[in-house]
C-alpha positions as CSV (number, residue, x, y, z in Angstrom):
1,X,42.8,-12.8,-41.3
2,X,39.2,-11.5,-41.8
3,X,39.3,-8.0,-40.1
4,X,36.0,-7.2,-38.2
5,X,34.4,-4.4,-40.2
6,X,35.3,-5.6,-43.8
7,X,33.6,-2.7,-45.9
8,X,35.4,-0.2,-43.6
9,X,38.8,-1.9,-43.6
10,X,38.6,-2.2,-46.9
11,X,37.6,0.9,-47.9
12,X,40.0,3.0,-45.4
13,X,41.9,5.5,-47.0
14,X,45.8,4.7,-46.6
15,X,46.3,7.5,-44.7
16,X,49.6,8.6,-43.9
17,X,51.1,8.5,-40.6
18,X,51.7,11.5,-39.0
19,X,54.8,11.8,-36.9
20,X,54.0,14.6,-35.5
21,X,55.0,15.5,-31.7
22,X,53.6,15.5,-28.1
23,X,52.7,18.5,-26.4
24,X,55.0,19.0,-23.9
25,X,54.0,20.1,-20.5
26,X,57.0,22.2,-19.4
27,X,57.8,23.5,-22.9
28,X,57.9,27.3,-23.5
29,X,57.1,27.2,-26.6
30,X,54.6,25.1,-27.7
31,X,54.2,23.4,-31.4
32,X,51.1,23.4,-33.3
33,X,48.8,20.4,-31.1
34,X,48.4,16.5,-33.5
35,X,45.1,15.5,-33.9
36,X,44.1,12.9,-36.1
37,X,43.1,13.9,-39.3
38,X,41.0,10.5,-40.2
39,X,37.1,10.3,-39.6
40,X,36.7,7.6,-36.9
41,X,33.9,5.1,-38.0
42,X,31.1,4.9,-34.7
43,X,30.1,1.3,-34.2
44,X,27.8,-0.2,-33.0
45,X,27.6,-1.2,-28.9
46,X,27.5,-4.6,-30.0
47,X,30.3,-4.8,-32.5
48,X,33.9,-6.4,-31.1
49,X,36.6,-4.1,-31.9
50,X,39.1,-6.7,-32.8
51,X,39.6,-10.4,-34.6
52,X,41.9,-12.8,-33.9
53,X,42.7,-15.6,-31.1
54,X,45.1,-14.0,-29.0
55,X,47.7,-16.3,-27.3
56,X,50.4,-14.9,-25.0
57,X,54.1,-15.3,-26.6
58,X,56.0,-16.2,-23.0
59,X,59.8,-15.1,-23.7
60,X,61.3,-13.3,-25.5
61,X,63.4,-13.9,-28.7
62,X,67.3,-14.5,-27.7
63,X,69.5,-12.4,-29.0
64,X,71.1,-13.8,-32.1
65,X,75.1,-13.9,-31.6
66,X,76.7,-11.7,-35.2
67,X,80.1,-10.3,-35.8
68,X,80.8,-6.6,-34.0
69,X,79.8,-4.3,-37.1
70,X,79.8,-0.4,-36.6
71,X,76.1,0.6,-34.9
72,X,74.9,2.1,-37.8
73,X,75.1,-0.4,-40.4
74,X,73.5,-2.9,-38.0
75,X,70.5,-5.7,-38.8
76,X,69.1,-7.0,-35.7
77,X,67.1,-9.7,-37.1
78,X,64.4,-11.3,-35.1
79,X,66.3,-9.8,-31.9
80,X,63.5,-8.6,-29.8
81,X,66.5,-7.8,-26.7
82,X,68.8,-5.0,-29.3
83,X,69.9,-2.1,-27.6
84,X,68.9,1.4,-29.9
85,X,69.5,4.6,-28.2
86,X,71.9,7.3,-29.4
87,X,74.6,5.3,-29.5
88,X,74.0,2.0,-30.6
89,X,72.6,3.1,-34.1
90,X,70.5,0.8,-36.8
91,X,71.5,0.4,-40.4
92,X,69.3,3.2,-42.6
93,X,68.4,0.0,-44.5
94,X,66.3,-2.0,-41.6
95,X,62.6,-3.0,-41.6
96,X,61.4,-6.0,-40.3
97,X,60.6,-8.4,-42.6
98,X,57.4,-9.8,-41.1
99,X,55.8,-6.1,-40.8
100,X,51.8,-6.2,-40.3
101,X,49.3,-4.0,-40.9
102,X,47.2,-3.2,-37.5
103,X,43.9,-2.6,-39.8
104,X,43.8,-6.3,-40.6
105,X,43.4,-7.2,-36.6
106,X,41.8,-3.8,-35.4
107,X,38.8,-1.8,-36.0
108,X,39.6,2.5,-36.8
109,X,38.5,2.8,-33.0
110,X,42.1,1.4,-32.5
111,X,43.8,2.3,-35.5
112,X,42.3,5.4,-36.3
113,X,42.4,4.5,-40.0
114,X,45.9,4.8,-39.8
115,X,48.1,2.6,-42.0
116,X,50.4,1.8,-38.8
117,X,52.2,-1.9,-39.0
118,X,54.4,-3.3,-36.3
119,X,56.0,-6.7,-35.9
120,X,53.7,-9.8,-36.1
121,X,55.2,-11.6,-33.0
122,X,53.6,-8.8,-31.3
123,X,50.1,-9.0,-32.4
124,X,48.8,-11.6,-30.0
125,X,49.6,-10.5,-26.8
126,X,48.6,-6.9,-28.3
127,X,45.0,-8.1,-29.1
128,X,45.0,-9.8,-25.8
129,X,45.8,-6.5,-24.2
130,X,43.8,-4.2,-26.4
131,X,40.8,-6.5,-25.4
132,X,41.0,-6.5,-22.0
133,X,41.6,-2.8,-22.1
134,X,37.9,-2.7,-23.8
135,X,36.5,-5.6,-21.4
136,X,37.5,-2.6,-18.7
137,X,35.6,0.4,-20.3
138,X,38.7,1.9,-21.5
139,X,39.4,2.8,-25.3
140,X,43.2,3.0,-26.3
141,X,44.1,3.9,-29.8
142,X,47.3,2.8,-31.3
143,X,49.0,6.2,-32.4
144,X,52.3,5.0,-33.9
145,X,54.0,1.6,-34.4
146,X,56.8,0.8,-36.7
147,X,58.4,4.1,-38.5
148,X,61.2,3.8,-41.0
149,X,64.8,5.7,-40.8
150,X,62.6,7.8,-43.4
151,X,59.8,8.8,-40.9
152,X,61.9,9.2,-38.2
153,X,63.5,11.7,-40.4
154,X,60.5,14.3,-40.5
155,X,59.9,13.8,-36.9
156,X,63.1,14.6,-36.4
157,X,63.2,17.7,-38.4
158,X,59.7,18.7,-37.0
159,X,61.1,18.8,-33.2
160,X,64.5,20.4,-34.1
161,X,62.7,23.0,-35.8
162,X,60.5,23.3,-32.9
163,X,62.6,23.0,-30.0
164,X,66.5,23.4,-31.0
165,X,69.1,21.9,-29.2
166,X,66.3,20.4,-26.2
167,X,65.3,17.5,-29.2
168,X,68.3,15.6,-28.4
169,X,66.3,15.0,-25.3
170,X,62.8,14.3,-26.6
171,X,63.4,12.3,-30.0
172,X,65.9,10.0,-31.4
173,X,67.4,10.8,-34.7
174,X,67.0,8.6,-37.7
175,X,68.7,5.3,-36.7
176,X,68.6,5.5,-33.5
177,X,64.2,5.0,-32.6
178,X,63.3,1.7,-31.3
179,X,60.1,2.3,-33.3
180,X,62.4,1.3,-36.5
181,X,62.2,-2.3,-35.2
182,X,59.2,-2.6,-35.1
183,X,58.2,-3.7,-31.7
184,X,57.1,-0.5,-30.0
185,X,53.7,1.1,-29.7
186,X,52.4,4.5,-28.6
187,X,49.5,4.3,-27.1
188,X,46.1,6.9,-27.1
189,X,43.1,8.4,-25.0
190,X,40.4,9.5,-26.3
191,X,40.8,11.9,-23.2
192,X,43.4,13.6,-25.1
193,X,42.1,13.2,-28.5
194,X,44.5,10.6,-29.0
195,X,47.3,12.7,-29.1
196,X,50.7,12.7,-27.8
197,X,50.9,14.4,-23.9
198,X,52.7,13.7,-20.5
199,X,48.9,13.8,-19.2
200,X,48.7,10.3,-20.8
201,X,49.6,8.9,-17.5
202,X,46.5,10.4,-16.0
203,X,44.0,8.7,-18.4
204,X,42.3,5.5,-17.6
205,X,44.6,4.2,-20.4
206,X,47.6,5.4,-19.0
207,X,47.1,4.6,-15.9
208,X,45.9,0.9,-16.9
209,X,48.8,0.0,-19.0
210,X,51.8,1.6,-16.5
211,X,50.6,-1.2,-13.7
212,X,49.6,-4.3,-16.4
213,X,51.2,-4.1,-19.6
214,X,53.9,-6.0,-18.4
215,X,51.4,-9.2,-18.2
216,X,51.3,-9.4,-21.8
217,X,55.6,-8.3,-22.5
218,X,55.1,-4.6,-22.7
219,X,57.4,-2.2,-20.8
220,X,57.6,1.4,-20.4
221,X,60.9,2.4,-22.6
222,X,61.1,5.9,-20.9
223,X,59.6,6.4,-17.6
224,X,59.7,9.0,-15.3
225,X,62.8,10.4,-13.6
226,X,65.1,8.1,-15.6
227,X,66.7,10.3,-18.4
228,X,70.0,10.0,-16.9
229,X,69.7,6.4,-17.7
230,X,67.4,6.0,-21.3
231,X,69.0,9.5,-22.6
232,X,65.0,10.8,-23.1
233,X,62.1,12.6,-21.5
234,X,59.6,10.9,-20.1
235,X,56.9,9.3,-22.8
236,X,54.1,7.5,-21.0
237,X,52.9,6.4,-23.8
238,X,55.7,4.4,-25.7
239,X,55.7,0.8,-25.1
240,X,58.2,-1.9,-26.6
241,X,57.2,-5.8,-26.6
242,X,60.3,-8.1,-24.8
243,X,58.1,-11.0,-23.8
244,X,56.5,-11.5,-20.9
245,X,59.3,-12.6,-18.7
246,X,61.5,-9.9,-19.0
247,X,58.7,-7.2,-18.9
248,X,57.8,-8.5,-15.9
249,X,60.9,-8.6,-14.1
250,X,61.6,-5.5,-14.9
251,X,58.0,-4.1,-13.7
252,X,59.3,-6.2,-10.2
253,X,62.7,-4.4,-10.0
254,X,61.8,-1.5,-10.9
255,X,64.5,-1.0,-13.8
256,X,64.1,0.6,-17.2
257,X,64.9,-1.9,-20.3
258,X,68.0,0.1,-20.9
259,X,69.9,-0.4,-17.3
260,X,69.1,-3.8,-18.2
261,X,70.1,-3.9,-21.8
262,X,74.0,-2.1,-21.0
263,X,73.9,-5.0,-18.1
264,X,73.1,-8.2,-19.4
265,X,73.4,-7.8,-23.0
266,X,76.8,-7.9,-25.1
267,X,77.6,-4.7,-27.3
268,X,77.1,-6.1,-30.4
269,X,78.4,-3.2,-32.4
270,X,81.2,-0.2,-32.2
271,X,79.6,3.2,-31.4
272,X,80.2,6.7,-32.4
273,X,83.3,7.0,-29.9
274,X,85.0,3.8,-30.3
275,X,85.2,4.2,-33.9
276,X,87.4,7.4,-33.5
């Protein structure tokens, strides 16, 4: 697929991502701020900022049936529905296998000139969003997509070393991120600089995508007031693709895709305690 500015796509430095951290409003110490270190290209007023046809993918994969395996050798496939959190690990080895880049459907005001990929089943209702989103007068970025057990390594490391014992709370260990499969985003404002910040919910992007990404199968993974429930603080920011159907039943009741995941969905795996 032709991507919209050709001589900047194709000359964009493959810049790697940086998994650096959000700024944390109620932290007492706070790390070093994240700002992109890539030169965004201006365009012109008339230029779109994105190529492709966008049509809306309705439901959601099914979960594919697979023996019980222990949670951190697991391979969920195509399974857009799989349960990661802290317990229910992913095998070291994962990736995706239809993994795209976002610079072939996205101009750098999206991607920043990041090298970011994420699954392809989530492109067009993504470019269907990120459209409409610019049809409003609003200008997300796309921060962070898929990050190996390898990325989520560093980030790891970065907010141990930066907060102790309180990153249990604010980032999964390697394994156990839902951006390993693939299917999750974290969203940007250029109010923030397109970094990572609670205040994300205030933007006109934040704002925007907590009452309508569900529309096209986007829900919020960690809301507000629900870390008893998802194990994390809240992220504004970090949306994961389900399909429409189930995004927007859970926008109507009000539950997060984890109360939903422990209900509804078998435990396809042993976790840490039951294989004691």
């Amino acid at each position: 697929m032709a991507c919209v500015l050709t001589t900047a796509c194709a000359t964009a430095p493959e810049i790697e991502v940086d998994v650096a951290t959000p700024v944390l409003e109620t932290a007492t110490t706070v790390p070093p701020t994240w700002t992109p270190t890539a030169t965004v290209t201006p365009l012109p007023t008339n230029t779109p900022f994105y190529t492709a046809t966008a049509t809306l993918i309705a439901v959601a994969a099914a979960p594919t049936e697979t023996p019980v395996v222990v949670c951190n050798r697991r391979f969920p496939e195509n399974d857009l529905l799989i349960l990661v959190n802290r317990d229910f690990h992913l095998s070291a080895d994962y990736e995706p296998t239809d993994l795209v880049l976002l610079a072939n459907y996205f101009n750098p005001r999206v991607t920043l000139n990041y090298q970011t990929r994420v699954r392809e089943d989530l492109m067009p209702p993504l470019i269907e969003m990120i459209e409409t989103m610019y049809n409003a007068g609003l200008q997300p970025s796309i921060i962070s997509g898929y990050r190996s057990y390898q990325q989520q390594q560093i980030a790891w490391d970065k907010w141990k070393n930066w907060y102790g014992e309180r990153a249990e709370n604010l980032s999964a260990r390697p394994g156990t991120s839902e951006h390993q499969l693939g299917s999750t985003v974290d969203f940007g404002s250029p109010t923030l600089q397109h970094t990572f910040h609670t205040s994300f919910e205030n933007t006109g992007e934040g704002v925007w995508l907590l009452e309508n990404a569900h529309l096209y199968g986007f829900t919020l993974s960690y809301p507000r007031d629900a870390q008893e429930i998802t194990g994390y603080e809240y992220e504004p920011w970090h949306y994961r693709y389900v399909g429409v159907a189930l995004a927007t039943e859970l926008y109507e009741a009000q539950l997060t895709l984890t109360e939903y995941q422990l209900a509804q969905l078998p435990s396809l795996c042993l976790n840490q305690s039951e294989q004691q």
